[in-house]
ROTIFI-945121 format. One record per residue: residue in one letter; x, y, z of N, C-alpha, C in turn. Coordinates in steps of 0.1 Angstrom, whole numbers. Atoms other than C-alpha are relative to their C-alpha. Layout:
N
<node code="A" n_xx="X" n_yy="Y" n_zz="Z" ca_xx="X" ca_yy="Y" ca_zz="Z" c_xx="X" c_yy="Y" c_zz="Z"/>
...
//
This chain:
148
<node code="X" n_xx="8" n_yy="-12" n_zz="0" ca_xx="0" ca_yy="0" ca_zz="0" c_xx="9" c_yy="13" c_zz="0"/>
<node code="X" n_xx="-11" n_yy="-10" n_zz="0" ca_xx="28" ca_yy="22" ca_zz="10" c_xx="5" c_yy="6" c_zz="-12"/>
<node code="X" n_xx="-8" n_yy="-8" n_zz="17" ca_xx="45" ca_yy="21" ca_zz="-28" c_xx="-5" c_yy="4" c_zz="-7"/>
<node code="X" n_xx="4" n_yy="-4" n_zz="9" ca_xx="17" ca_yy="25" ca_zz="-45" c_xx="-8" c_yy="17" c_zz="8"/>
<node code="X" n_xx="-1" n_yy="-15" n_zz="-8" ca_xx="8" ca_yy="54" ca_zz="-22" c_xx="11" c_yy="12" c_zz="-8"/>
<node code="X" n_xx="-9" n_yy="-2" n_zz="8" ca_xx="41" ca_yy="64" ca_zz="-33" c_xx="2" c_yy="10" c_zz="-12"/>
<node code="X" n_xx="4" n_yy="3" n_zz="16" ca_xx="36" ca_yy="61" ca_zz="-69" c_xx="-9" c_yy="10" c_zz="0"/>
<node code="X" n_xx="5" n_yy="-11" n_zz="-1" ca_xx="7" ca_yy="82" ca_zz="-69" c_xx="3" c_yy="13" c_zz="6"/>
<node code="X" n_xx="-6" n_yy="-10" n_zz="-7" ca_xx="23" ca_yy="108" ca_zz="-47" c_xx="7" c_yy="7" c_zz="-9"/>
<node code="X" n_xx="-6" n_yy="0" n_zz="8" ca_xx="48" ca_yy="108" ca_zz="-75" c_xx="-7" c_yy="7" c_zz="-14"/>
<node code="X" n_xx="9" n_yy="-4" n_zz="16" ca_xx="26" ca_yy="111" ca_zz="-105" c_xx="-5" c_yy="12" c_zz="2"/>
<node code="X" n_xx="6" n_yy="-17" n_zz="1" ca_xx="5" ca_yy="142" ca_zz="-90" c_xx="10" c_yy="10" c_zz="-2"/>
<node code="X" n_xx="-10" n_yy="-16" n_zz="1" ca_xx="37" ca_yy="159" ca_zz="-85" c_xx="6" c_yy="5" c_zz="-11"/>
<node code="X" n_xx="-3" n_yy="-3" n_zz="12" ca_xx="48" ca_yy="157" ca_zz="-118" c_xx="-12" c_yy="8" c_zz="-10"/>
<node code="X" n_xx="12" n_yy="-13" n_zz="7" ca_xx="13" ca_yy="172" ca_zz="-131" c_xx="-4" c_yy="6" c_zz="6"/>
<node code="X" n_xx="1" n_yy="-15" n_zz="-7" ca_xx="14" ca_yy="197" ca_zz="-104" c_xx="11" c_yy="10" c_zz="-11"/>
<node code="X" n_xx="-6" n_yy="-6" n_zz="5" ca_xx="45" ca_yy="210" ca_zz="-120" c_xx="1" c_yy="-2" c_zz="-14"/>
<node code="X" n_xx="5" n_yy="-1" n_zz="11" ca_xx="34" ca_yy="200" ca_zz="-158" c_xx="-8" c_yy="14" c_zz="1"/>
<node code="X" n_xx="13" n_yy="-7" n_zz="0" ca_xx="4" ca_yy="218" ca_zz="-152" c_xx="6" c_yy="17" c_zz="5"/>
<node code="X" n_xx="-3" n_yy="-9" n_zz="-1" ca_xx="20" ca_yy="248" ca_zz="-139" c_xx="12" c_yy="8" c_zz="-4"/>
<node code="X" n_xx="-13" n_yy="0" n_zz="11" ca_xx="50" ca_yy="249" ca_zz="-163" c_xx="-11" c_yy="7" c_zz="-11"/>
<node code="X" n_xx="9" n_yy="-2" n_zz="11" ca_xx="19" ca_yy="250" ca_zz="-192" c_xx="-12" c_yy="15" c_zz="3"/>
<node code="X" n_xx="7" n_yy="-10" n_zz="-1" ca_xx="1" ca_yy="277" ca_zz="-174" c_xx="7" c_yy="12" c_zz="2"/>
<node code="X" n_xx="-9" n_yy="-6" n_zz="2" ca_xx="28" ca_yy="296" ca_zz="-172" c_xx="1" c_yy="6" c_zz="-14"/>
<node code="X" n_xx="-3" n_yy="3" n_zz="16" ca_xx="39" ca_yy="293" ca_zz="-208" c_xx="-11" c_yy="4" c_zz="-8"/>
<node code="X" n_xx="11" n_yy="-1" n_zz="10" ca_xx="2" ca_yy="297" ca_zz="-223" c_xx="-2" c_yy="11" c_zz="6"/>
<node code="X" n_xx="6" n_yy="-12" n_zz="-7" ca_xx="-9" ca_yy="325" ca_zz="-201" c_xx="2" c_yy="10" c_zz="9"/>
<node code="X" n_xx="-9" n_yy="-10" n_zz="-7" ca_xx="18" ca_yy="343" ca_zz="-182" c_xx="3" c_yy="12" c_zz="-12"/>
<node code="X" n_xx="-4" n_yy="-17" n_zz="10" ca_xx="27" ca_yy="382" ca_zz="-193" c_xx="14" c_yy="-1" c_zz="4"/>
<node code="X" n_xx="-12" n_yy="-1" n_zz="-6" ca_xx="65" ca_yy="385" ca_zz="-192" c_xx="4" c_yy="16" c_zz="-3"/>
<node code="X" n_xx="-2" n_yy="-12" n_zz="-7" ca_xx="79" ca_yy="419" ca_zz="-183" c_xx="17" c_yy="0" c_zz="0"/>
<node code="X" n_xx="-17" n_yy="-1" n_zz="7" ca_xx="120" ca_yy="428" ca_zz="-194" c_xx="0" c_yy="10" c_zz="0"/>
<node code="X" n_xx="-8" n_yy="-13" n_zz="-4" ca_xx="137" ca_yy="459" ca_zz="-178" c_xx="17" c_yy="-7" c_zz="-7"/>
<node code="X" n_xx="-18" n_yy="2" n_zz="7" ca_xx="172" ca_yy="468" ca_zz="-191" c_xx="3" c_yy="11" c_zz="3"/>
<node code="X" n_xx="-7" n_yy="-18" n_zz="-6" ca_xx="194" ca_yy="499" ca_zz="-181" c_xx="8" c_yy="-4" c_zz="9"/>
<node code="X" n_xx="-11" n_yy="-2" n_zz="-14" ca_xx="218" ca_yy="509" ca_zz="-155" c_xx="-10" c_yy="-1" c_zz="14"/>
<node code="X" n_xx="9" n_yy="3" n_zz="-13" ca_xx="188" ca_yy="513" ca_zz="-128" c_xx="-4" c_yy="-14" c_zz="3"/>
<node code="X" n_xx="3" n_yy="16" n_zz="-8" ca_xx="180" ca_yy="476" ca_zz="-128" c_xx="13" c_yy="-6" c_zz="2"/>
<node code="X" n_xx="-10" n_yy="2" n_zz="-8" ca_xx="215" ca_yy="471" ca_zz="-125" c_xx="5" c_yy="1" c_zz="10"/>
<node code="X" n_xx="2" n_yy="-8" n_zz="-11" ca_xx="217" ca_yy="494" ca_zz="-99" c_xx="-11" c_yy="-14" c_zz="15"/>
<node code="X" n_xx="9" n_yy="10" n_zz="-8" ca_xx="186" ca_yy="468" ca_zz="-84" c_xx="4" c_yy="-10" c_zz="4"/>
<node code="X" n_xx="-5" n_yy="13" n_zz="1" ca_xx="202" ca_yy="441" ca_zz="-89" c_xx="9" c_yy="-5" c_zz="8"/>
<node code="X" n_xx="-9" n_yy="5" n_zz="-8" ca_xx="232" ca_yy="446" ca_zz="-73" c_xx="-5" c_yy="2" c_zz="14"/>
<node code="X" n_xx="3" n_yy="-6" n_zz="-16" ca_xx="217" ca_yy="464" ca_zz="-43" c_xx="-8" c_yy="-15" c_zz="6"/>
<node code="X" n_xx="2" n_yy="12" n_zz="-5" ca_xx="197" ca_yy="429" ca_zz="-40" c_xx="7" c_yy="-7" c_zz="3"/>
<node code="X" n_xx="-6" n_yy="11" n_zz="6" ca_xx="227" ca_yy="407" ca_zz="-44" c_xx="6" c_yy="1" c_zz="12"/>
<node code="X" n_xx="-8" n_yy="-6" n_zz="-16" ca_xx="244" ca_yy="429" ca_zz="-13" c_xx="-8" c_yy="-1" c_zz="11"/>
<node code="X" n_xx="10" n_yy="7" n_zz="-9" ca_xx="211" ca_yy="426" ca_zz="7" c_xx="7" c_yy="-13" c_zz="4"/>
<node code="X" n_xx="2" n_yy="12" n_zz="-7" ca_xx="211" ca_yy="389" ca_zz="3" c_xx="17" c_yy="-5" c_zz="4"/>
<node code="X" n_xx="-11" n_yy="6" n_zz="-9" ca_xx="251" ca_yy="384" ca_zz="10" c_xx="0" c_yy="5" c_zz="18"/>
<node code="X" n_xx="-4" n_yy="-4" n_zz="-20" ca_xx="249" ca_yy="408" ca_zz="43" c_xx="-14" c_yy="-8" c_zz="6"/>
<node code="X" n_xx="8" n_yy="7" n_zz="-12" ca_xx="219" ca_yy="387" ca_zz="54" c_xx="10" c_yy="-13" c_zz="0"/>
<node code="X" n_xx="-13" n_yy="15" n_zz="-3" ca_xx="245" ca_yy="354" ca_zz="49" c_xx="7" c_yy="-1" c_zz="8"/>
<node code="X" n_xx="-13" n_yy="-3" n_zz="-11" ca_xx="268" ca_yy="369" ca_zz="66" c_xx="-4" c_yy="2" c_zz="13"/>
<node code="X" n_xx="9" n_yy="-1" n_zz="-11" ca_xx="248" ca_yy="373" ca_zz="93" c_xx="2" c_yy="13" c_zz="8"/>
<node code="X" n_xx="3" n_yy="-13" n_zz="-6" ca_xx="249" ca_yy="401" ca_zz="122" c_xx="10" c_yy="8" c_zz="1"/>
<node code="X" n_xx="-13" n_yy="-14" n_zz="-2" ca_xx="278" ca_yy="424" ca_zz="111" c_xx="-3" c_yy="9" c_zz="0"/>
<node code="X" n_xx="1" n_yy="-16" n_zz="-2" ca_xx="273" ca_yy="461" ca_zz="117" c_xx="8" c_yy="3" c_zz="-12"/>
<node code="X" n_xx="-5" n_yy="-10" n_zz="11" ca_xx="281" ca_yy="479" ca_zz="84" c_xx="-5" c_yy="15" c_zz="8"/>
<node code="X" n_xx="0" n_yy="-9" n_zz="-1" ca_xx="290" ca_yy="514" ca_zz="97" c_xx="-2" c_yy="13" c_zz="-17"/>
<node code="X" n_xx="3" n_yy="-12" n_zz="14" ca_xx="291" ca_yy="531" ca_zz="59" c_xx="4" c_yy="-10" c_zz="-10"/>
<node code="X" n_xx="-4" n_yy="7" n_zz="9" ca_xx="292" ca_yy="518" ca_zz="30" c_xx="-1" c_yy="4" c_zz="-17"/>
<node code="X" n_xx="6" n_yy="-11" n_zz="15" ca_xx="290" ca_yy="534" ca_zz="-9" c_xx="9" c_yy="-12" c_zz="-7"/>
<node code="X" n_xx="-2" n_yy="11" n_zz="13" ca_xx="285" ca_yy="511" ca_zz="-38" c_xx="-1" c_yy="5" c_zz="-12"/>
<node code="X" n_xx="6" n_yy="-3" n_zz="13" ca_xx="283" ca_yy="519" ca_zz="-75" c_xx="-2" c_yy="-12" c_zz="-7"/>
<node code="X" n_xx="1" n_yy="11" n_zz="17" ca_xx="273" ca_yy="500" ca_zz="-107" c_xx="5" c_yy="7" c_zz="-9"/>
<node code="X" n_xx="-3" n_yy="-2" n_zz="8" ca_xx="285" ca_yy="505" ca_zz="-136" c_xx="-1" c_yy="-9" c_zz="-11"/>
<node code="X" n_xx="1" n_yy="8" n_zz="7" ca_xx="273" ca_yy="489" ca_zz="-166" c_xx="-20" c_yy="0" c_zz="-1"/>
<node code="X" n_xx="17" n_yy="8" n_zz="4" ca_xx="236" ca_yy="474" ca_zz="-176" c_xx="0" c_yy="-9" c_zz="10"/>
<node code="X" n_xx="4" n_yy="13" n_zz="-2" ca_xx="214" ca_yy="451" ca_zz="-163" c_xx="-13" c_yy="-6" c_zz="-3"/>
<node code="X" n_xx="10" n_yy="10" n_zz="1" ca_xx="184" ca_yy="429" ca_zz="-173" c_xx="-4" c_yy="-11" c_zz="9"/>
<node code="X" n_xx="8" n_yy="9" n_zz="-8" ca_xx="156" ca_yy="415" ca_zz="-155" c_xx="-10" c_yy="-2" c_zz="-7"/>
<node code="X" n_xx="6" n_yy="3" n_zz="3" ca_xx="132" ca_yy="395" ca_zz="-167" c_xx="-11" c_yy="-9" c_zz="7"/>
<node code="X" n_xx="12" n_yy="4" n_zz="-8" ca_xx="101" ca_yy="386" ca_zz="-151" c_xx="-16" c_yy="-10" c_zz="-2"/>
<node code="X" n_xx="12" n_yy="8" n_zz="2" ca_xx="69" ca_yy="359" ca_zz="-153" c_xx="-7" c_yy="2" c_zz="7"/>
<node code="X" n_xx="9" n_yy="5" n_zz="-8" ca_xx="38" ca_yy="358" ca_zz="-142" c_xx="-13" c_yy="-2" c_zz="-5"/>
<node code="X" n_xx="13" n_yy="2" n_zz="3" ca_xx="5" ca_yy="347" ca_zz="-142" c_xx="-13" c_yy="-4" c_zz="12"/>
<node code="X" n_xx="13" n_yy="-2" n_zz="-13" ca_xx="-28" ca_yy="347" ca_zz="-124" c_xx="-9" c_yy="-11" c_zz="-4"/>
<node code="X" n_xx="17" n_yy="6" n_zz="4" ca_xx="-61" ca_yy="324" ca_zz="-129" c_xx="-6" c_yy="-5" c_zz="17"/>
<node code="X" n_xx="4" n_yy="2" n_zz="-16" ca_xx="-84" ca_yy="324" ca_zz="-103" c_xx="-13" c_yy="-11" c_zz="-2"/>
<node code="X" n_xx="9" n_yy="11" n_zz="0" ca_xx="-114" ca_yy="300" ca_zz="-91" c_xx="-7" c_yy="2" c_zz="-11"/>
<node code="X" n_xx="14" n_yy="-2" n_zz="5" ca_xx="-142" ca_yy="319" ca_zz="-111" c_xx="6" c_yy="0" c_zz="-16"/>
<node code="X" n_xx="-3" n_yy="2" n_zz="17" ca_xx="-122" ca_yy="326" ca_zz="-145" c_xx="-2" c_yy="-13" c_zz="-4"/>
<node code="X" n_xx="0" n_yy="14" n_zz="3" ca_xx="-115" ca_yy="286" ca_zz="-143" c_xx="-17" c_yy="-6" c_zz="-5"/>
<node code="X" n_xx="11" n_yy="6" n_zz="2" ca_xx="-154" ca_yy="280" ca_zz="-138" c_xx="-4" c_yy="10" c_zz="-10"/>
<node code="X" n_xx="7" n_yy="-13" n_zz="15" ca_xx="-161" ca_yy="309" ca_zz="-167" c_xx="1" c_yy="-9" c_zz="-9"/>
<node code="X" n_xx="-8" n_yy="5" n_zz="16" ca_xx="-137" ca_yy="289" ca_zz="-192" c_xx="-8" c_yy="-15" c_zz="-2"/>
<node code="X" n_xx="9" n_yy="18" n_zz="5" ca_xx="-154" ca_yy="253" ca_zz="-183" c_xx="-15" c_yy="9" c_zz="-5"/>
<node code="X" n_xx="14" n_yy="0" n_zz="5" ca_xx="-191" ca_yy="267" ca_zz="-185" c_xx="1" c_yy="9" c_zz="-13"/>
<node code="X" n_xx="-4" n_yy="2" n_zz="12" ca_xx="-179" ca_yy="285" ca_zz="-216" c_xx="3" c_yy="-14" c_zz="-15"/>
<node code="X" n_xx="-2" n_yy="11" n_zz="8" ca_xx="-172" ca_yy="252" ca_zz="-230" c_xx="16" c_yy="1" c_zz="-4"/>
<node code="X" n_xx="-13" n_yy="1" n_zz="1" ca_xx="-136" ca_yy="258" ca_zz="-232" c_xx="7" c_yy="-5" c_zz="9"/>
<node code="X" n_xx="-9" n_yy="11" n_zz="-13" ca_xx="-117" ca_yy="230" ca_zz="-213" c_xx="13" c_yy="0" c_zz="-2"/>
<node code="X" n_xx="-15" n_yy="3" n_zz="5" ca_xx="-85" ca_yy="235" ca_zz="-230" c_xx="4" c_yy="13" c_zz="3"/>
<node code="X" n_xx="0" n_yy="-15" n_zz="-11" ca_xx="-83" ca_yy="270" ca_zz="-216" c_xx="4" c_yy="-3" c_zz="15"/>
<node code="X" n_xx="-3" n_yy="0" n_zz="-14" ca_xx="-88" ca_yy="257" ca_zz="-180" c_xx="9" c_yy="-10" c_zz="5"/>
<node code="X" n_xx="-8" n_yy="17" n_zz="-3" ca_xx="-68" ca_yy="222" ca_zz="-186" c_xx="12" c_yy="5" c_zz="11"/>
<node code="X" n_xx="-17" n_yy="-1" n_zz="-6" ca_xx="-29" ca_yy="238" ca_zz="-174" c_xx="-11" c_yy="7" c_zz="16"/>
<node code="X" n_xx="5" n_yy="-3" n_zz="-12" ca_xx="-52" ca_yy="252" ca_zz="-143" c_xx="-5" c_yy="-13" c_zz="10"/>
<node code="X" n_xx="6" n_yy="11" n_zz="-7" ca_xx="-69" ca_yy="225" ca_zz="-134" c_xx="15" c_yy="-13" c_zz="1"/>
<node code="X" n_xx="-11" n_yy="9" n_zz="0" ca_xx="-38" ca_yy="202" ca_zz="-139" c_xx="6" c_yy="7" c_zz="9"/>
<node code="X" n_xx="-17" n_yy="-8" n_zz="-12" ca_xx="-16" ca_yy="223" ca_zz="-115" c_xx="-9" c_yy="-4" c_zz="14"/>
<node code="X" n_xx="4" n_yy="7" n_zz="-11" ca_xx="-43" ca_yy="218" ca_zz="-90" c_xx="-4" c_yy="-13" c_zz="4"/>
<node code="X" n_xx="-1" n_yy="12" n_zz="-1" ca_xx="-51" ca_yy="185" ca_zz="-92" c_xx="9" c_yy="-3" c_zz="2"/>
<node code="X" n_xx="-21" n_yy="2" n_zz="-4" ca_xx="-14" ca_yy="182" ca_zz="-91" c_xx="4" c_yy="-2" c_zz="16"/>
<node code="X" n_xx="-2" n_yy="-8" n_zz="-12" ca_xx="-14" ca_yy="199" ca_zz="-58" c_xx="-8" c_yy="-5" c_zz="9"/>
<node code="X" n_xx="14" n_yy="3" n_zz="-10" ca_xx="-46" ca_yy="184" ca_zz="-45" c_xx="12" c_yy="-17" c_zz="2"/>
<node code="X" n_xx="-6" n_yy="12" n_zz="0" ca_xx="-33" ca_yy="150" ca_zz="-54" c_xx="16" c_yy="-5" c_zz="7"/>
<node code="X" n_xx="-11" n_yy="3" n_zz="-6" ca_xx="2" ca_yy="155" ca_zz="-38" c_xx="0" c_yy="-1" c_zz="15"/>
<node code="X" n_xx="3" n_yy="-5" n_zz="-18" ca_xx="-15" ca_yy="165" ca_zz="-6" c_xx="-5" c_yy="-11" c_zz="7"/>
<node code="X" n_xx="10" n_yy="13" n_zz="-7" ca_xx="-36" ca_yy="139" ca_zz="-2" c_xx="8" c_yy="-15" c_zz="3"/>
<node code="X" n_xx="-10" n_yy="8" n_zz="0" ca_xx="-12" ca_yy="111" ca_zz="-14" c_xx="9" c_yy="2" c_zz="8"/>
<node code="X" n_xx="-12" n_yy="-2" n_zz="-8" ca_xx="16" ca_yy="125" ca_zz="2" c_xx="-1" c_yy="-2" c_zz="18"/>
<node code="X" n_xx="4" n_yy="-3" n_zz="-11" ca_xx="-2" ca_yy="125" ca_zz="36" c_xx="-3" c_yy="-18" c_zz="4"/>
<node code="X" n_xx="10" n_yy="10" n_zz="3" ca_xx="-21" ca_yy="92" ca_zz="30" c_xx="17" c_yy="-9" c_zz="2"/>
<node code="X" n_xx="-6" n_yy="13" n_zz="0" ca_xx="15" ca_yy="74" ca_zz="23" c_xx="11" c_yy="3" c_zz="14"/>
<node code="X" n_xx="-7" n_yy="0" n_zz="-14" ca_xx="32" ca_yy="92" ca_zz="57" c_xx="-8" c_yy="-8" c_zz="10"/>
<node code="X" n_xx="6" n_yy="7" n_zz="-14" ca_xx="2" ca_yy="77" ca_zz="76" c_xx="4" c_yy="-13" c_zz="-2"/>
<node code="X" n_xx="-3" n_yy="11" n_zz="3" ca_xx="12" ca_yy="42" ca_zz="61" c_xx="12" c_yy="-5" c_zz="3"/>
<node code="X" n_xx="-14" n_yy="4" n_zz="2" ca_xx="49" ca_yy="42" ca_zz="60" c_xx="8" c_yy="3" c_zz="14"/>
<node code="X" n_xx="-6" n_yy="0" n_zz="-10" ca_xx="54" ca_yy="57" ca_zz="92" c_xx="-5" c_yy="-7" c_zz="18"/>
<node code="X" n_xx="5" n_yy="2" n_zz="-11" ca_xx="57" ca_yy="45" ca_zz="128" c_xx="-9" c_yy="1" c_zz="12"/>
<node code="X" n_xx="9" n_yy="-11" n_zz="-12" ca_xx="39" ca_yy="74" ca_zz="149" c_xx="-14" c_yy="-3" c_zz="-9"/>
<node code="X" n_xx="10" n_yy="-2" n_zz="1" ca_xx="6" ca_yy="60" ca_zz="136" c_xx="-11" c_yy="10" c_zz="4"/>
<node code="X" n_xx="14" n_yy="-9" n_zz="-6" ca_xx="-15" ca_yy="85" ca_zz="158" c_xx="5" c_yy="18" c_zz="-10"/>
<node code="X" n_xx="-8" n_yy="-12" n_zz="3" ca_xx="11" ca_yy="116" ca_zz="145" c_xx="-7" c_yy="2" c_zz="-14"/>
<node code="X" n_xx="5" n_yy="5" n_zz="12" ca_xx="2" ca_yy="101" ca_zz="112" c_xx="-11" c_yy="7" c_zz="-6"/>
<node code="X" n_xx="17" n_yy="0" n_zz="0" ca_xx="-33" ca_yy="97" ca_zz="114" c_xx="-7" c_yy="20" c_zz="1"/>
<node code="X" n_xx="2" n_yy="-18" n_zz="-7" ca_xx="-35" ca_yy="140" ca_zz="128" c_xx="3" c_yy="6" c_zz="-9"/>
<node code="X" n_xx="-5" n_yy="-4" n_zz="13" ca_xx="-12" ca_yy="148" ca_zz="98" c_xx="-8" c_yy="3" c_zz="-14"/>
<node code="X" n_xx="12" n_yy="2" n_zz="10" ca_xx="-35" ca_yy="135" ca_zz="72" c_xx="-15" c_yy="5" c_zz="-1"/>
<node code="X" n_xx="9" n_yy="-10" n_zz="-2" ca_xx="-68" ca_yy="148" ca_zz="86" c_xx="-1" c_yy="16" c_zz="-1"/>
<node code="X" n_xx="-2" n_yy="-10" n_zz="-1" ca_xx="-53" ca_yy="179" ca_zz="90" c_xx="-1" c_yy="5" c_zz="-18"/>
<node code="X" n_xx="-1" n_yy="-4" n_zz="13" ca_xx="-46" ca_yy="180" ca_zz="50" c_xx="-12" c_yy="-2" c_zz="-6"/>
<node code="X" n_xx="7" n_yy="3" n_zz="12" ca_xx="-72" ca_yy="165" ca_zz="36" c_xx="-17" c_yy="9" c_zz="7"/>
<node code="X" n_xx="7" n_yy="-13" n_zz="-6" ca_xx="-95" ca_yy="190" ca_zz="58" c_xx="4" c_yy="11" c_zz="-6"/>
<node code="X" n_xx="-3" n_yy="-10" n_zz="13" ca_xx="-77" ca_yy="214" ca_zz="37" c_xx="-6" c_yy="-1" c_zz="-10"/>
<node code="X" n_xx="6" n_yy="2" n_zz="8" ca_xx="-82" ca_yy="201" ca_zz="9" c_xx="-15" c_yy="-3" c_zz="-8"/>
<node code="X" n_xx="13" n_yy="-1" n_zz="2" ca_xx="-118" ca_yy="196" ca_zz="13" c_xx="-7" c_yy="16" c_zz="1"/>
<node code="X" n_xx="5" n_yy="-13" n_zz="-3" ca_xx="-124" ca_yy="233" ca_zz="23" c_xx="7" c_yy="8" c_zz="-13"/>
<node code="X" n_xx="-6" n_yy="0" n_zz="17" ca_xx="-101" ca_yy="239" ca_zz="-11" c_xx="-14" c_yy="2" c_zz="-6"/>
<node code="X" n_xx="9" n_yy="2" n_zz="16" ca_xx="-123" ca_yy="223" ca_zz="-33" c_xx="-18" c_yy="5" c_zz="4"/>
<node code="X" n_xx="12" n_yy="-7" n_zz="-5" ca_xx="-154" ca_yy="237" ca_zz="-12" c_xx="-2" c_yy="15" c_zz="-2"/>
<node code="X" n_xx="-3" n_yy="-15" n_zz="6" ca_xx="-142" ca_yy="276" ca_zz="-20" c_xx="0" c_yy="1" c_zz="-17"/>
<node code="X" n_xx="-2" n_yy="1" n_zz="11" ca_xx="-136" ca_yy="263" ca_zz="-56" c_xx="-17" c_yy="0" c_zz="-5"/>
<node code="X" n_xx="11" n_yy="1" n_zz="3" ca_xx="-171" ca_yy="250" ca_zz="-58" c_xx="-11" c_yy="12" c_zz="2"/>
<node code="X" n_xx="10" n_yy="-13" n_zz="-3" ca_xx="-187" ca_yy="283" ca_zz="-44" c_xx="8" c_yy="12" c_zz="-6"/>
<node code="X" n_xx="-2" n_yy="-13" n_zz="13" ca_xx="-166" ca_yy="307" ca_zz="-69" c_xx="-8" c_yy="5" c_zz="-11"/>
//
């Protein structure tokens, strides 16, 4: 029971991230700055995330420049519950497919993934608390979905 637990665990997760690879790709707006000020951004991010690494050193002063360009390029995309139920009761399923595949993806990783900890592991009761707790998600999920 465990492997094939598994196994399905496995498979949603791969059409969670199909599915949101393709919604991406068909329906994301992409967004491409260029110049010295996103250079300027870029680095000033790059210095952020090293002095958080570096952890709690006191920089008393510090002056940086750039010099040069930089390019940033950005994805994104949105689809919410109600567009999804617009495109099915439109009749257009091939519209809402990379939506619906990302969450099924997502539904299906949760549930399996929960389903094959209660099986595989020792702490049956931990288990057992684990899995209710998700798939009580999941049901309140797909209960917001259904009332979009």
């Amino acid at each position: 029971m465990f492997i094939i637990l598994l196994v399905l665990t496995a498979v949603s997760a791969v059409a969670m991230v199909a599915g949101f690879g393709w919604l991406l790709a068909s329906s994301g707006h992409t967004t491409r700055r260029s110049g010295p000020e996103v250079g300027a951004e870029l680095a000033a991010d790059m210095a952020e995330m090293q002095e958080q690494d570096a952890g709690a050193g006191a920089t008393i002063a510090e002056r940086s420049t750039f010099r040069g360009t930089g390019v940033k390029v950005e994805r994104e995309a949105d689809v919410s519950f109600a567009d999804i139920k617009a495109a099915l009761r439109r009749g257009s399923g091939r519209e809402a497919l990379p939506a619906q595949l990302a969450m099924g993806g997502l539904s299906g990783l949760l549930a399996f993934g929960s389903l094959a900890l209660l099986a595989g592991w020792q702490e049956k009761l931990i288990g057992a608390i684990i899995a209710i707790a998700v798939l009580y998600c999941l049901v309140r999920i797909w209960i917001g979905f259904a009332r979009a």
